[in-house]
N, C-alpha and C positions, 0 to 999 in steps of 0.2 A: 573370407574374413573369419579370424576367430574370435568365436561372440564372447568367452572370456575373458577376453582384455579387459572388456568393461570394467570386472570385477577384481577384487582382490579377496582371494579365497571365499568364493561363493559358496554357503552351503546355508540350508534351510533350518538346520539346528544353530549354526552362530547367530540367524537375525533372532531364534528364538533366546536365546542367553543375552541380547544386546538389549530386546526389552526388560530384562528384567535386571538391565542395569543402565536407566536413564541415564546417569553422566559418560556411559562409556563416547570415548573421543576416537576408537577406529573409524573409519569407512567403510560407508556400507556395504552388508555382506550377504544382501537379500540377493536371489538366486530368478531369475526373471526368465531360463532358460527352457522351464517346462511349459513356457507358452508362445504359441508362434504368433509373432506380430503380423497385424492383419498387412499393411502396407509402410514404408518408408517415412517417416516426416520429413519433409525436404524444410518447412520453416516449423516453429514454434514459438507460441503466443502464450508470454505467463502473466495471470492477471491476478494481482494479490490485494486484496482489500484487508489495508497496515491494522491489526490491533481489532477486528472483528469478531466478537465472541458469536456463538451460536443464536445469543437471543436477538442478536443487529441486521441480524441475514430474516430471521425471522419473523420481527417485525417492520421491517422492509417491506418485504412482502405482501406482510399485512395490511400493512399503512397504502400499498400501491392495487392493493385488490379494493383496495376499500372506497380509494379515491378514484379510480378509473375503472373498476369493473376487472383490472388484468394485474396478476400478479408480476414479479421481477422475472426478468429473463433466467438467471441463474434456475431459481426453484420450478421453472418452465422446464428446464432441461432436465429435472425430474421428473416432474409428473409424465412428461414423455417417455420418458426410459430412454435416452438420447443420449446418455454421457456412462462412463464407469465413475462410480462412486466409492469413498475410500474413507478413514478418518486414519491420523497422522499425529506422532508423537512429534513435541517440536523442542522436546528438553534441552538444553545447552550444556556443554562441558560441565560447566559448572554450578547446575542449577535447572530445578526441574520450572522453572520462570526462567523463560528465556526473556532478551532485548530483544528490538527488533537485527540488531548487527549480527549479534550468533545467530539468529534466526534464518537472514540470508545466506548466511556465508556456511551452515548446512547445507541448504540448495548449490549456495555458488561452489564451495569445494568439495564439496563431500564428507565434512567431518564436522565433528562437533569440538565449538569451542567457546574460550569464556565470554560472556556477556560484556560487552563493551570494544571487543574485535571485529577484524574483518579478515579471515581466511588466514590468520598467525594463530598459532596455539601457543596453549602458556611456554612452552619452553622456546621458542623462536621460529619453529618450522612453519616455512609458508605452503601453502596450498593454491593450486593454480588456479585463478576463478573460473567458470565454465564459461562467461560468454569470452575469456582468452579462448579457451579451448575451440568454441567452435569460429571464432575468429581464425584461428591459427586451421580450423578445416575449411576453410574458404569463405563461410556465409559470413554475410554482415550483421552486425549488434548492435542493439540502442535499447533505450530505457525513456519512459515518461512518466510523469510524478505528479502529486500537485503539491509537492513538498518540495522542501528544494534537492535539485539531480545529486546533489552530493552527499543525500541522506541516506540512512544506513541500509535499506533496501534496494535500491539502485544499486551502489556501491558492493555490495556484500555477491553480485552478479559479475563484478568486473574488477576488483581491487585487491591490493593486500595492505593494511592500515592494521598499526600494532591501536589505534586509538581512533574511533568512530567519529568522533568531535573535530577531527582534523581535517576540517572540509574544505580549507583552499589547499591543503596538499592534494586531497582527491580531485579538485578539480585538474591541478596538472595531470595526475594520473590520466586520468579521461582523455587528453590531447595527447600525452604519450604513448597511450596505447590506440588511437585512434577508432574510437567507438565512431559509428556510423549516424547515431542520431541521438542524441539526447536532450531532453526537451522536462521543463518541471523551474521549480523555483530557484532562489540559491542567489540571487546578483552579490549579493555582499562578499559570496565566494569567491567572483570573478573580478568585479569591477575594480582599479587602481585606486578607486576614491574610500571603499572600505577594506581592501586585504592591506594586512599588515605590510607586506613587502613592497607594497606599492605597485606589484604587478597589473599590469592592464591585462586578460587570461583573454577577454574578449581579439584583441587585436591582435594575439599570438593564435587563436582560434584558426580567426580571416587568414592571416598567414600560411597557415597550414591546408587553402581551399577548405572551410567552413565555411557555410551559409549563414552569420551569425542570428538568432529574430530575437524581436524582443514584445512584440507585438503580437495579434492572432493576425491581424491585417496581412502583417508580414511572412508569419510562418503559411497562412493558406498559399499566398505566392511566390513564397520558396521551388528552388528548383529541385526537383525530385533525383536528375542526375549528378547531386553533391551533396555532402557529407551537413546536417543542420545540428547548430547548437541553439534551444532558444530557452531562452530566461526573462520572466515573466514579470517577476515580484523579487522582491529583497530575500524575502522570508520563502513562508508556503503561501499557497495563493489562497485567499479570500472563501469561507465558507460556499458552496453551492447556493445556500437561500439566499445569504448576502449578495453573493457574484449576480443572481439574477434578478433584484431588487436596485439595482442600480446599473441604467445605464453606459455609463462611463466603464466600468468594471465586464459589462458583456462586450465593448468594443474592444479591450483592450487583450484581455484572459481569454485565452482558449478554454473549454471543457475536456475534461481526457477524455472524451469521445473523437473531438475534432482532432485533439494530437495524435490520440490510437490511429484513426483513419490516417492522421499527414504521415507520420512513420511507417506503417504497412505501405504507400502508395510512393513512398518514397525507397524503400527497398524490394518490394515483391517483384522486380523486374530483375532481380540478381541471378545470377545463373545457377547459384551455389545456395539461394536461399539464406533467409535471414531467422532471426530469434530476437525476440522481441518482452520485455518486459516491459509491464503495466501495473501502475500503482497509483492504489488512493488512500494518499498517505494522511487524509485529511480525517478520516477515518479514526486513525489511532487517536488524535489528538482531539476530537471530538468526546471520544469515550474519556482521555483523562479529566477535560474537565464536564462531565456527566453532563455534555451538551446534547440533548435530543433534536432538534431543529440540525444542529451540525449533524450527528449521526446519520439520522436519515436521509436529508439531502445529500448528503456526500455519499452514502450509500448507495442511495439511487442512481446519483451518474458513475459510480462506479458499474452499475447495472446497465447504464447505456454503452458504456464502452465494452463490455459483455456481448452483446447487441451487436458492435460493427466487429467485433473478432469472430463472433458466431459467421455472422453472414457472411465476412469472406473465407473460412475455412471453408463452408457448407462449400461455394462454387470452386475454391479451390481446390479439395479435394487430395490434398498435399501439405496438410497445416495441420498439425498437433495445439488445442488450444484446455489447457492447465489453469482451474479455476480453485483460488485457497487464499487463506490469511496466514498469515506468521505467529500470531499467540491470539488467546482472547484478551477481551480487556474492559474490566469494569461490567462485565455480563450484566446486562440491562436485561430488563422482561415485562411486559405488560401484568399490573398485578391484578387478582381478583378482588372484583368490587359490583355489584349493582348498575354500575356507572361506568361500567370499564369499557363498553363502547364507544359512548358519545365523550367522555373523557379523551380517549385513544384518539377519535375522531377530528379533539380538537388540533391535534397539531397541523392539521391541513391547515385550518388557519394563522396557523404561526407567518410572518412575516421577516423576520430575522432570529437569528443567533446569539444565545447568551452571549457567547461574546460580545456582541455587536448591543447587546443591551449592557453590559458592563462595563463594555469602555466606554460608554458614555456618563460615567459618575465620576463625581470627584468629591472634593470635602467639602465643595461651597451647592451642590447641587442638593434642594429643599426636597422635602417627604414628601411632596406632590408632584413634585420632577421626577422622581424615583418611579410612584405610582403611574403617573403618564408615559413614560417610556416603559414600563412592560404591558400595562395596557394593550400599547399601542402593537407593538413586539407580538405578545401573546392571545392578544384578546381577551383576556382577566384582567380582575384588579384586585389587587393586594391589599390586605389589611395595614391599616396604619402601622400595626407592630411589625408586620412584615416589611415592608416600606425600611420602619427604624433599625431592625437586624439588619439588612443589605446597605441600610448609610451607614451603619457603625464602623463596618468592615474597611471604608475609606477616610475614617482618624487618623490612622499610621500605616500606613501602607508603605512596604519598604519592598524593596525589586532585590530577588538573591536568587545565589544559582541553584540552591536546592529547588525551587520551582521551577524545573525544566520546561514545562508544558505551560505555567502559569507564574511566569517569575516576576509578576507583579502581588502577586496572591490575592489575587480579585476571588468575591465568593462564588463561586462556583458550583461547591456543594451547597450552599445555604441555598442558589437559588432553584437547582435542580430539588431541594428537598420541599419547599415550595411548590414545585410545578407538579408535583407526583398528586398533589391533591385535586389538581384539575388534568391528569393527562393521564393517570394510573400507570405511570413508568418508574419501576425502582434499579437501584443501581447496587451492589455489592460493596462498591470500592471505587477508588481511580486511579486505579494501577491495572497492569498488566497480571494475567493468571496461567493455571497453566494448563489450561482446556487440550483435552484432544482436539483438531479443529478440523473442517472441513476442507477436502481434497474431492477435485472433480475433474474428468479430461475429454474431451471430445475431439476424434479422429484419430489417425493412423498411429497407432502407439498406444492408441490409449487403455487396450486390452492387455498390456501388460501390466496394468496398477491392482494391485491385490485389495480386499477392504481394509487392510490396516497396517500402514506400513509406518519407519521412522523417517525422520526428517531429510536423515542424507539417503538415500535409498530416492529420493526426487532427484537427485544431482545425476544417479547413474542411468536411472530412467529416459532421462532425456537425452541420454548420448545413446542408450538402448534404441530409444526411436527412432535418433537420427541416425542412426549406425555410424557412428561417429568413436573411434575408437581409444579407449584412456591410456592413449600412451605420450604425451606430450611432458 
């Protein structure tokens, strides 16, 4: 085989001229060949925690050493020396703040382009996603989310879309190109009763041998020798603290642990080996609105699903598994204070989710109604003027699409700016930024990852590993 192919004009002076010009939109041109790959990846396992700045991963950790004695699996696979370690530019075409869609669609195609795409650059040319690629070399592909499958990180692995937002066309894509498993939120995508066109996507799915679930009930007894689509929720699915705080919602929602597991057990019997994307997209959306309770718990099971890819690479011994975020977002940090322990501390007792304390206002709900539901939520109680800031906020409340993440414009920041008094947690912003972030890989391939590479330089990598050749 010639290990070339991979590349298009490999040389170790163009990736150094390509950092010092973030917007450039080539492919990458990182040079992988001065090191010999210890063995084959026959599958690979990418697991990207959506919109994770350095300080989420951090005090994760923290919050998980503190409550159980044992930190996150991720920062385990440091302290052991167990993984190659890397940090990763993640700049887009046009914009050293990537979205999450150019963000993928680096990975998925190889190139950088503008915010708001999926593997089309500004002038029209498309770019082949990679799970086609290794589709088209025999292995099977699928994607799990807790967002919905037709969101820009799934997607940006398997699609070409001039516009990220267009998520019941991505859903046909997904049945056109027959992904193997995909599983995450999105029913409004599929269902005849919300897509514009009135398309039923579920029954054209079953058509096609799809396993359709819609259930956890159902996906656990899914048949492993057929092709599953499962759809969960309308939206993304339900906070972590929330999901486990109510029974209904643990019978119904999987954890991307239990999907990670049903999609690895539903392809690793392939003969050609599969690739596997995993995402916790809940993650991002936690950070926009400077939710902490979201943050961490969704962080966390993003850490358990960490967990069962570690464990079956480990026995496998055949499994490349690729551990990173797509941008930071809102870099949150435990701040110093006298108090910044038992402060920190408190969020163990957190009970739900700003959200989940927000939607519960309205413009007839009294200042003690207020104060009892975070109370309750938090374990603090708010001062009456605190209380009267957070009802004011539901006078005029008007829903627009400038609040993509919050498009009711519930407070979010007032209540996060609030909670930093009793939890010692600050927040920058609630947007996206443009951190270097972290990159991590553990097994066969993973000695080809340099400490500091750019974002498409991950696309050829994994063809590197799987020796899987760019010529499609």
């Amino acid at each position: 085989m010639d290990r070339r192919k991979f590349f298009r004009n490999g040389s170790l002076f163009a990736l150094g001229t390509s950092l010092l010009n973030p917007f450039d939109i080539a492919a990458s041109t990182i040079d992988f060949n001065n090191k010999k790959s210890n063995k084959k990846a026959k599958n690979i396992i990418v697991i990207v925690s959506d919109g994770m700045s350095t300080g989420t991963l951090n005090m994760t950790d923290i919050y998980l050493s503190r409550k159980t004695g044992k930190g996150s699996n991720w920062l385990q696979l440091y302290k052991d020396n167990r993984v190659n370690r890397a940090l990763m530019d993640m700049a887009s075409a046009n914009s050293i703040v990537t979205d999450s869609a150019a963000a993928s669609s680096s990975w998925g195609g190889g190139v950088r382009i503008n915010n708001g795409s999926l593997n089309i650059s500004a002038n029209g040319e498309t770019h082949l996603p990679i799970w086609q690629k290794f589709k088209k070399a025999g292995k099977m592909a699928g994607c799990v989310t807790t967002v919905p499958i037709t969101h820009a990180t799934p997607a940006g692995f398997c699609i070409n879309s001039k516009r990220r937002n267009d998520q019941e066309l991505i859903a046909e894509e997904y049945l056109h190109y027959g992904f193997d498993v995909m599983m995450g939120g999105g029913n409004k995508y599929f269902s005849s009763e919300h897509r514009k066109d009135n398309r039923n996507m579920y029954q054209e799915f079953a058509a096609e041998g799809y396993q359709v679930v819609k259930t956890r009930s159902e996906m656990l007894a899914a048949n492993s020798g057929k092709p599953i689509l499962g759809v969960f929720c309308d939206d993304g699915f339900p906070y972590s603290k929330d999901h486990e705080n109510n029974k209904e919602l643990v019978e119904k929602i999987p954890t991307l642990a239990e999907m990670t597991q049903k999609a690895m057990d539903s392809m690793k019997n392939h003969p050609e080996g599969f690739v596997l994307q995993v995402e916790a997209g809940k993650v991002d959306w936690a950070a926009h609105g400077n939710d902490i309770a979201g943050l961490i718990y969704d962080q966390a099971a993003h850490d358990e699903a960490i967990k069962v890819a570690i464990d079956f690479a480990e026995q496998d011994k055949e499994t490349l598994v690729i551990l990173t975020t797509d941008h930071g977002n809102a870099n949150p940090g435990i701040i110093y204070g006298k108090n910044a322990n038992d402060n920190f501390d408190a969020i163990q007792n957190y009970k739900h989710t700003n959200e989940w304390i927000l939607n519960g206002f309205g413009k007839e709900t009294s200042i003690s109604q207020v104060k009892e539901r975070i109370e309750y939520a938090n374990n603090f109680m708010v001062t009456e003027e605190e209380a009267k800031l957070i009802s004011s906020y539901y006078n005029d409340l008007k829903s627009g699409e400038d609040g993509l993440y919050n498009s009711r414009h519930l407070p979010f920041e007032a209540l996060a700016q609030i909670q930093k008094q009793h939890n010692s947690v600050g927040w920058i912003s609630m947007d996206h930024s443009a951190d270097y972030v972290e990159l991590a890989m553990f097994g066969p391939g993973s000695d080809l990852l340099k400490p500091f590479i750019k974002n498409t330089d991950l696309h050829f990598l994994m063809l590197e590993a799987a020796e899987v050749e760019n010529s499609f």
